[in-house]
SEMAR-530226 format. One record per residue (C-alpha): residue number from 1; x, y, z. Coordinates in nm, 2 decimals. Layout:
<sites>
(site NUM,(X,Y,Z))
...
</sites>
This chain:
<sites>
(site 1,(-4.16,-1.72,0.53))
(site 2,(-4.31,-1.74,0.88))
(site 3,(-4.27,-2.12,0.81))
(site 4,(-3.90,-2.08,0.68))
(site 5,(-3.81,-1.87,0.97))
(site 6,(-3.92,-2.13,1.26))
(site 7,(-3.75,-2.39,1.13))
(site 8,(-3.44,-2.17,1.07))
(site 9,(-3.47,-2.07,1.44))
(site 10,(-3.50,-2.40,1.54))
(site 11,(-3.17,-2.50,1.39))
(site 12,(-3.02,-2.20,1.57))
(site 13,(-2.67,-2.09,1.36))
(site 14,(-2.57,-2.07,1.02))
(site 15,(-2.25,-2.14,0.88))
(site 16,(-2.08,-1.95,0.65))
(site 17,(-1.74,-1.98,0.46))
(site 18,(-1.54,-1.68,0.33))
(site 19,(-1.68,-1.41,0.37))
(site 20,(-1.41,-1.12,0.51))
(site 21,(-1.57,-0.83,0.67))
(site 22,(-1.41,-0.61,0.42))
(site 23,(-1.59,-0.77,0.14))
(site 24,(-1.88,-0.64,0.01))
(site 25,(-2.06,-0.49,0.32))
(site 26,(-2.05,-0.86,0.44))
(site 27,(-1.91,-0.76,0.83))
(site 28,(-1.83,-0.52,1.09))
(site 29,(-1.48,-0.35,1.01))
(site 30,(-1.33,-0.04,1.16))
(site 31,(-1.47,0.25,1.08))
(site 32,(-1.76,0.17,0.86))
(site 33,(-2.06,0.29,1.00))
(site 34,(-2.47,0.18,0.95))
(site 35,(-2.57,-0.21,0.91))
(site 36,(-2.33,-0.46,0.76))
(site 37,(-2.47,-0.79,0.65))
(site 38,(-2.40,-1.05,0.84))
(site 39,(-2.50,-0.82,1.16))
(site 40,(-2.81,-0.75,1.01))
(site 41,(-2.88,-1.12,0.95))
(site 42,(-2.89,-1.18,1.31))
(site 43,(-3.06,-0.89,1.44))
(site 44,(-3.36,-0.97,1.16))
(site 45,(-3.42,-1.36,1.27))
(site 46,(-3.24,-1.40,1.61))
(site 47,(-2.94,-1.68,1.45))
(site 48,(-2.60,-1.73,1.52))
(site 49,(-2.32,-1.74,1.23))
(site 50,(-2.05,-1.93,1.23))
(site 51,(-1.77,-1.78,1.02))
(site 52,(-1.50,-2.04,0.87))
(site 53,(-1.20,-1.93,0.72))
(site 54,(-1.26,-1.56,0.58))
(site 55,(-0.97,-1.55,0.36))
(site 56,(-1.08,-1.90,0.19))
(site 57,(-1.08,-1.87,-0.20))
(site 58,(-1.36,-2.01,-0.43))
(site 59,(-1.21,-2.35,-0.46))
(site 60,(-1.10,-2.39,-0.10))
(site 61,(-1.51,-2.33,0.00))
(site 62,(-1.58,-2.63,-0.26))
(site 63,(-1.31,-2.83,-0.09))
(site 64,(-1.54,-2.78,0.23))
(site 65,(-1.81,-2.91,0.10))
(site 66,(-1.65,-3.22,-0.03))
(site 67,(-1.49,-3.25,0.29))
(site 68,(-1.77,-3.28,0.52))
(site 69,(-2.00,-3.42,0.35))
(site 70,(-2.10,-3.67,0.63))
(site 71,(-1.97,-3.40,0.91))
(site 72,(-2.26,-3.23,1.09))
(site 73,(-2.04,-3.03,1.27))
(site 74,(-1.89,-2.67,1.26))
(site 75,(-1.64,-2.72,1.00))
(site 76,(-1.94,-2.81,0.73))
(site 77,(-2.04,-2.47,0.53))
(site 78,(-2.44,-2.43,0.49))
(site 79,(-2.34,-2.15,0.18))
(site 80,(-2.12,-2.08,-0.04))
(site 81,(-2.04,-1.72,-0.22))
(site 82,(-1.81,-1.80,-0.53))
(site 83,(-1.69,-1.68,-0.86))
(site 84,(-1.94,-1.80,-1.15))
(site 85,(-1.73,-2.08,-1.28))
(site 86,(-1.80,-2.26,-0.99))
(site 87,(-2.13,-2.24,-0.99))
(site 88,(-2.22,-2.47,-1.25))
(site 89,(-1.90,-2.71,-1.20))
(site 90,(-2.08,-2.76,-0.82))
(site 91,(-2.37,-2.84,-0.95))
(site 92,(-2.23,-3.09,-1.20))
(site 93,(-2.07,-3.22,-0.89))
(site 94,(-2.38,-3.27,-0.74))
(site 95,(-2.29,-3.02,-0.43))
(site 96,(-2.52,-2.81,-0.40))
(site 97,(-2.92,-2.77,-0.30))
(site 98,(-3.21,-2.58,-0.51))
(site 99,(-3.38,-2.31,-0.36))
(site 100,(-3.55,-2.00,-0.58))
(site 101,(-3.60,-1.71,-0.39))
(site 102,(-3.89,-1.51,-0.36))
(site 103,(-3.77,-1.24,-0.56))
(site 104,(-3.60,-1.52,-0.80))
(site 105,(-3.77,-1.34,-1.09))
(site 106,(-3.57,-1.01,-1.07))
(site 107,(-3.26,-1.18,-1.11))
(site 108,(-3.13,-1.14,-1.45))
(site 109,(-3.18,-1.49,-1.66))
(site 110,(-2.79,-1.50,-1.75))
(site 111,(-2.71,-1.50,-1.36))
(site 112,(-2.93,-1.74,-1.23))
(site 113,(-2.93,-2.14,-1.30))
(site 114,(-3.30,-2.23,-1.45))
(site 115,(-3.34,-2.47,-1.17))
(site 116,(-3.22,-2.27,-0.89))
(site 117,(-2.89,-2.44,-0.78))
(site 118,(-2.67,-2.12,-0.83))
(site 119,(-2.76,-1.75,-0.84))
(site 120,(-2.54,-1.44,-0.93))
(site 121,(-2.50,-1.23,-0.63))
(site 122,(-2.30,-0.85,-0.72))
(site 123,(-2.04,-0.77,-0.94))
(site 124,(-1.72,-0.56,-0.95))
(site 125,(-1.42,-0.48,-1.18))
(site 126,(-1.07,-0.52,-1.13))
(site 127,(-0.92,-0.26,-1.01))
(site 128,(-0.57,-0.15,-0.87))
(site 129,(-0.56,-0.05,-0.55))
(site 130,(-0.24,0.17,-0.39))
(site 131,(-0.04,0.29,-0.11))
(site 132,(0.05,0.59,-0.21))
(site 133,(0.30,0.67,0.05))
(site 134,(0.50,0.36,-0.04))
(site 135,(0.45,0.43,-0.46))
(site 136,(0.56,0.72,-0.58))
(site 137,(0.37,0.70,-0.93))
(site 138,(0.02,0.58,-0.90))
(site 139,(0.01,0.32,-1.21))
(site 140,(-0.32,0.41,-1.47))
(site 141,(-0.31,0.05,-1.69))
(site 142,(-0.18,-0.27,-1.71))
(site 143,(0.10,-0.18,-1.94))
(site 144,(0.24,0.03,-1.63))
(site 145,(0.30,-0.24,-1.42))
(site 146,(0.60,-0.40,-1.59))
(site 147,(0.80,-0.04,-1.57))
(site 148,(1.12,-0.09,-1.32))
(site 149,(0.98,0.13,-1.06))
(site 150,(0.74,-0.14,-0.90))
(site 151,(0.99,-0.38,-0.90))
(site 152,(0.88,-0.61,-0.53))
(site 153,(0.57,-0.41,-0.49))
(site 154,(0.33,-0.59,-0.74))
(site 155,(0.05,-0.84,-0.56))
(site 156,(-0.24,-1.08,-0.65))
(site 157,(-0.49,-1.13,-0.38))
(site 158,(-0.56,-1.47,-0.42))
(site 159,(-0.33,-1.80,-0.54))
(site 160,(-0.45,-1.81,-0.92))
(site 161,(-0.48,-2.18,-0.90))
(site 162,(-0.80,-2.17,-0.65))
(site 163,(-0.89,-1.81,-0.60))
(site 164,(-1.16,-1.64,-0.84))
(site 165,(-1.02,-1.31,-0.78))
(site 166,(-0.67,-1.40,-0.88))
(site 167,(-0.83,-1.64,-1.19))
(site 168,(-0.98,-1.34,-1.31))
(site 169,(-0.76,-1.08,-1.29))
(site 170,(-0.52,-1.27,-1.52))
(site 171,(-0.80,-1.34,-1.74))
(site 172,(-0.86,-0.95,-1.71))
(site 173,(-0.45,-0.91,-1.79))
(site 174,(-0.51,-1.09,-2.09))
(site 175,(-0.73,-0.83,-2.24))
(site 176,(-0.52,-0.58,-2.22))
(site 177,(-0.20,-0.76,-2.38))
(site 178,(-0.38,-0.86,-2.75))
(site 179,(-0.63,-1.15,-2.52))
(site 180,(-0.98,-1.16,-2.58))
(site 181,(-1.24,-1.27,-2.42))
(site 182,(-1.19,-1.62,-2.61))
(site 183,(-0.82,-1.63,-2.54))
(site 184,(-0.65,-1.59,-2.17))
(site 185,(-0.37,-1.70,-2.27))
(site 186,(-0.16,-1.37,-2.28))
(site 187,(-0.30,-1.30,-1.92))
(site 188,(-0.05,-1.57,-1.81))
(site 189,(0.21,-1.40,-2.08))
(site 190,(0.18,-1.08,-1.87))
(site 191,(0.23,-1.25,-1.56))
(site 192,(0.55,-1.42,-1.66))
(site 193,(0.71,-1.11,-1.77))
(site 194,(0.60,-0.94,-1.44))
(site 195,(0.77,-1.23,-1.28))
(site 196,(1.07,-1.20,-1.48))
(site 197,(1.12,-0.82,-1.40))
(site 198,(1.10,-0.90,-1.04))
(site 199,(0.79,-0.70,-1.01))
(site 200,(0.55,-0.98,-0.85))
(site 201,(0.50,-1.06,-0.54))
(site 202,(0.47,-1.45,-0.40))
(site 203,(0.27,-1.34,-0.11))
(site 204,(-0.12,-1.30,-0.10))
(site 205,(-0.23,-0.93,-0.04))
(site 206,(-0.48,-0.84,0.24))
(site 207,(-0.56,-0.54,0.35))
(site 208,(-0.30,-0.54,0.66))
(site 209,(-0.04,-0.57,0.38))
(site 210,(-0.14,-0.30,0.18))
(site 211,(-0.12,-0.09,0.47))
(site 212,(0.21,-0.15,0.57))
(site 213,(0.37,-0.14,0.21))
(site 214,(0.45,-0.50,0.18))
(site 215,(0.24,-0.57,-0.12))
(site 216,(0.21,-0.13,-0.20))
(site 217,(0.00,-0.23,-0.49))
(site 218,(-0.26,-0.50,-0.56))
(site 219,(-0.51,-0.57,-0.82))
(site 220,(-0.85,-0.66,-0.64))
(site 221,(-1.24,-0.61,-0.76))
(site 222,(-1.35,-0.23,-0.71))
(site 223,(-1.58,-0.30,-0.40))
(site 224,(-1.25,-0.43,-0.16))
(site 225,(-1.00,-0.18,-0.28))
(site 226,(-1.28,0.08,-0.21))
(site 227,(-1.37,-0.05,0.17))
(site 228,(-1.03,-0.09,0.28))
(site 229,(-0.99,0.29,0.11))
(site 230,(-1.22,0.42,0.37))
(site 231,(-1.14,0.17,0.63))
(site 232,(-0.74,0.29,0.64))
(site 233,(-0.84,0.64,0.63))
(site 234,(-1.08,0.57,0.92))
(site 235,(-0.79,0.44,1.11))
(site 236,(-0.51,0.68,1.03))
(site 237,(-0.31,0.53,0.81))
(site 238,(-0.20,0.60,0.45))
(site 239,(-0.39,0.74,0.13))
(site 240,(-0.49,0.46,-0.10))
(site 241,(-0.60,0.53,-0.41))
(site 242,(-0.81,0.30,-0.64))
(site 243,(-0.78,0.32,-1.02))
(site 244,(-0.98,0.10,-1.24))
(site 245,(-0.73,0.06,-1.55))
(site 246,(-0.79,0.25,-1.89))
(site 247,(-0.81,-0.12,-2.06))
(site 248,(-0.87,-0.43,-2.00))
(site 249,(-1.20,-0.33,-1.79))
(site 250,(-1.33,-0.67,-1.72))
(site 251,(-1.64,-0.67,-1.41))
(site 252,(-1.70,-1.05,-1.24))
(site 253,(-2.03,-1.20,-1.08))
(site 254,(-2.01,-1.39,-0.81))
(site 255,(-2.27,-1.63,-0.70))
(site 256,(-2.44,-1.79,-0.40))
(site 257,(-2.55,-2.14,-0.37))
(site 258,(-2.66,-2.41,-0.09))
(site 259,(-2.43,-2.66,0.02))
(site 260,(-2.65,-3.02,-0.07))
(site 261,(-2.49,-3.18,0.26))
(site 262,(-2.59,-2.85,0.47))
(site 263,(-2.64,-2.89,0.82))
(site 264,(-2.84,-2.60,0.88))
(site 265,(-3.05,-2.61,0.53))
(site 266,(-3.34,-2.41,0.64))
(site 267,(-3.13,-2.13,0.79))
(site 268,(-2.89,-2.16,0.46))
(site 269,(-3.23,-2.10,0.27))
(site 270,(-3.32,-1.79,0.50))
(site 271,(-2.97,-1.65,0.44))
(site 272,(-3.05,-1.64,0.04))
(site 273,(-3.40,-1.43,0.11))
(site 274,(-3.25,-1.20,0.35))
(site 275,(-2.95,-1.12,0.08))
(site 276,(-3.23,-1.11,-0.21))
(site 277,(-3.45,-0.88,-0.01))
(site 278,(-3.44,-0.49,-0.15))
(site 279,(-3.26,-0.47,0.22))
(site 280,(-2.98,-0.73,0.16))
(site 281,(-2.95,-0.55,-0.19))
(site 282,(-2.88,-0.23,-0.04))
(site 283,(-2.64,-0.37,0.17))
(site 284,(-2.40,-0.50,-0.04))
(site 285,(-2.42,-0.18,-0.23))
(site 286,(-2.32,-0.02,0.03))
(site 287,(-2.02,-0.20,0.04))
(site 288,(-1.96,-0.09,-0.29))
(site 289,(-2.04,-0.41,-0.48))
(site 290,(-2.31,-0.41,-0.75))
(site 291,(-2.60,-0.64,-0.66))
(site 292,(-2.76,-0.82,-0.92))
(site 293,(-3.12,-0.70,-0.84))
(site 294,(-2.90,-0.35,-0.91))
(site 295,(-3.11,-0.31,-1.23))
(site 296,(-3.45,-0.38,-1.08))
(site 297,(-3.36,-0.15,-0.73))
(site 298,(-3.26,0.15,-0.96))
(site 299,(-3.65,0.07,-1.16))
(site 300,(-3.84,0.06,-0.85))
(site 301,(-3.66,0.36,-0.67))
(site 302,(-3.52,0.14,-0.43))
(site 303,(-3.19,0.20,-0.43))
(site 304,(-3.06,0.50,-0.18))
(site 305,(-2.92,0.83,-0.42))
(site 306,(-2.58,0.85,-0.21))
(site 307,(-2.51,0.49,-0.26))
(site 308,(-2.52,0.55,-0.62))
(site 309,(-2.31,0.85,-0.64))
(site 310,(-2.01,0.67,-0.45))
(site 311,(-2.00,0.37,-0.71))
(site 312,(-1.67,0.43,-0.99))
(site 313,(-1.64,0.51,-1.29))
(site 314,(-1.64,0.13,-1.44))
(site 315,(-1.78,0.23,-1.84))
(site 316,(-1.64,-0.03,-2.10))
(site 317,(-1.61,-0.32,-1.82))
(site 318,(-1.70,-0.66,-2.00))
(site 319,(-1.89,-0.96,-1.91))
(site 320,(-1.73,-1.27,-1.98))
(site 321,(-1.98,-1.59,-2.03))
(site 322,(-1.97,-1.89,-1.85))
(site 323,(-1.83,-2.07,-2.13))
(site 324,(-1.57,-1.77,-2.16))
(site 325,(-1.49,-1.83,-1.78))
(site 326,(-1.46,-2.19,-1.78))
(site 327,(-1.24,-2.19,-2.05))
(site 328,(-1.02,-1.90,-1.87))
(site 329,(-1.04,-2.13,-1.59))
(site 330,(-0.98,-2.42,-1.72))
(site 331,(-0.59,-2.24,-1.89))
(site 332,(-0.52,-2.02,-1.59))
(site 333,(-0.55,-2.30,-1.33))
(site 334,(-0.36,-2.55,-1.48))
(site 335,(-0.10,-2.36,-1.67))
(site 336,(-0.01,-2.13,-1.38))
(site 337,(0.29,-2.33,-1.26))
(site 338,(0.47,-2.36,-1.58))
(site 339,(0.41,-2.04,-1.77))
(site 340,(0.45,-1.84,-1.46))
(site 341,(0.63,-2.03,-1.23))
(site 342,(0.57,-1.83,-0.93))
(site 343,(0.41,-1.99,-0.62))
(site 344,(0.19,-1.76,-0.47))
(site 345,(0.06,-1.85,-0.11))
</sites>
């Protein structure tokens, strides 16, 4: 480590690609209080982060790689955080940079790549989260969506044709409307009839638009709804509530990897230990996101009691495989256009 760190200092900055504040603990937002991630990254080893584009889906960071491969500069991403999909399709792709960390072995086998090119960082479910001064009627499941009353108010946070989030939340659709883990296809079904009944939304939520009631009710993973929960009610502004639906519970793992073209490649590899640490654990935890050393820190009595008790309620929530995924994937990207035919952007 002492090695690692030098060289890291000597590069001087790391660059990261999106990552929003609100997201998992990863920066400062208004009123959180105690460390955040990226804050504490700095403070431990003295670096600079460079931040590029926070709202950036999965395939957008990919596309950053590709795109400066011979570009030293600022605009090249050292790391990427993406939905598990992509993982393994970057490797193929021959992207990405192997690095274990040192607590590699406390990361379950069915997260990790055997060679350490891709590692499962946290999980979270999908979840609906609320304005509930501009809805009436706070919706419990799927099914409730396509009622009349939400006509206009119904968002995606992400364009389902690049962002993980959005992929997999009409994956999660699916297994609510006679889907399966093996079949996504009635995700997009569900889709098209809340398109039909003027309930969707082409617009991409953020937290800014929940708040103001233009998208009053969006389906995002437990750990943003959640923060942006606490960080409206900080601030004043309405009550949101989060419900995780009845059915169709379906939790997603995200993973880190190391951009092969990196500029910075020892800070990149810092980056990974400092997130694997207990302390980088325990961090995204308390933004609400599962980390995927969560079994081990709960073992080893590592894992602070309050932290535990504010996680939800997420019992039933499946775990789709990567094959399961890709397949989803694979349908939802390319079949978004025609059988939903709503351009979301």
């Amino acid at each position: 480590m002492a090695a690692l760190i030098a060289a890291a200092q000597g590069e001087g900055t790391l660059t990261t690609i999106a990552l929003p504040h609100d997201w998992c603990n990863y920066g400062p937002r208004d009123g959180a209080t105690g460390q955040n991630v990226i804050d504490g990254f700095k403070a431990a080893y003295g670096l600079e982060v460079n931040e590029l584009d926070p709202l950036a889906g999965s395939g957008d960071e990919i596309e950053a790689i590709k795109a400066n491969k011979d570009n030293p500069g600022p605009q090249a991403p050292d790391v990427i955080d993406v939905g598990l999909s992509f993982g393994p399709s970057a490797k193929d792709e021959g992207l990405l940079e192997s690095h274990k960390v040192a607590t590699w072995d406390t990361i379950p086998d069915d997260a990790k790549d055997a060679e350490g090119y891709w590692y499962g960082d946290y999980y979270g479910v999908l979840s609906f989260e609320v304005n509930t001064a501009a809805v009436a009627n706070v919706p419990a499941d799927w099914s409730d969506l396509l009622k009349p009353e939400y006509k206009s108010q119904i968002a995606l946070a992400g364009d389902p044709r690049t962002s993980n989030q959005a992929i997999q939340t009409v994956f999660a659709a699916a297994l609510a409307n006679g889907g399966s883990l093996d079949d996504a296809a009635p995700g997009l079904d569900f889709f098209k009839q809340l398109n039909d009944a003027g309930n969707l939304l082409p617009g991409i939520a953020t937290s800014p638009t929940i708040a103001s009631g233009d998208t009053p009710i969006t389906i995002r993973w437990t750990y943003n709804a959640l923060s942006n929960r606490d960080t409206t009610a900080a601030s004043g502004g309405p009550e949101i509530a989060v419900v995780v639906p009845a059915s169709g519970r379906f939790a997603g793992v995200y993973v880190q990897a190391i951009s092969a073209y990196a500029p910075h490649p020892n800070a990149a590899k810092l980056w990974m230990e400092y997130l694997y640490s207990d302390e980088g654990q325990n961090l995204w935890l308390a933004g609400y996101c599962h980390p995927i050393r969560y079994q081990n820190l709960v073992d080893t009595d590592a894992v602070p009691a309050d932290q535990l008790a504010k996680l939800p309620d997420v019992e039933g929530a499946v775990f789709p495989s990567l094959d399961q995924l890709n397949a989803a994937k694979e349908l939802i990207t390319t079949q978004w256009d025609t059988a939903v035919g709503l351009n979301i952007q």
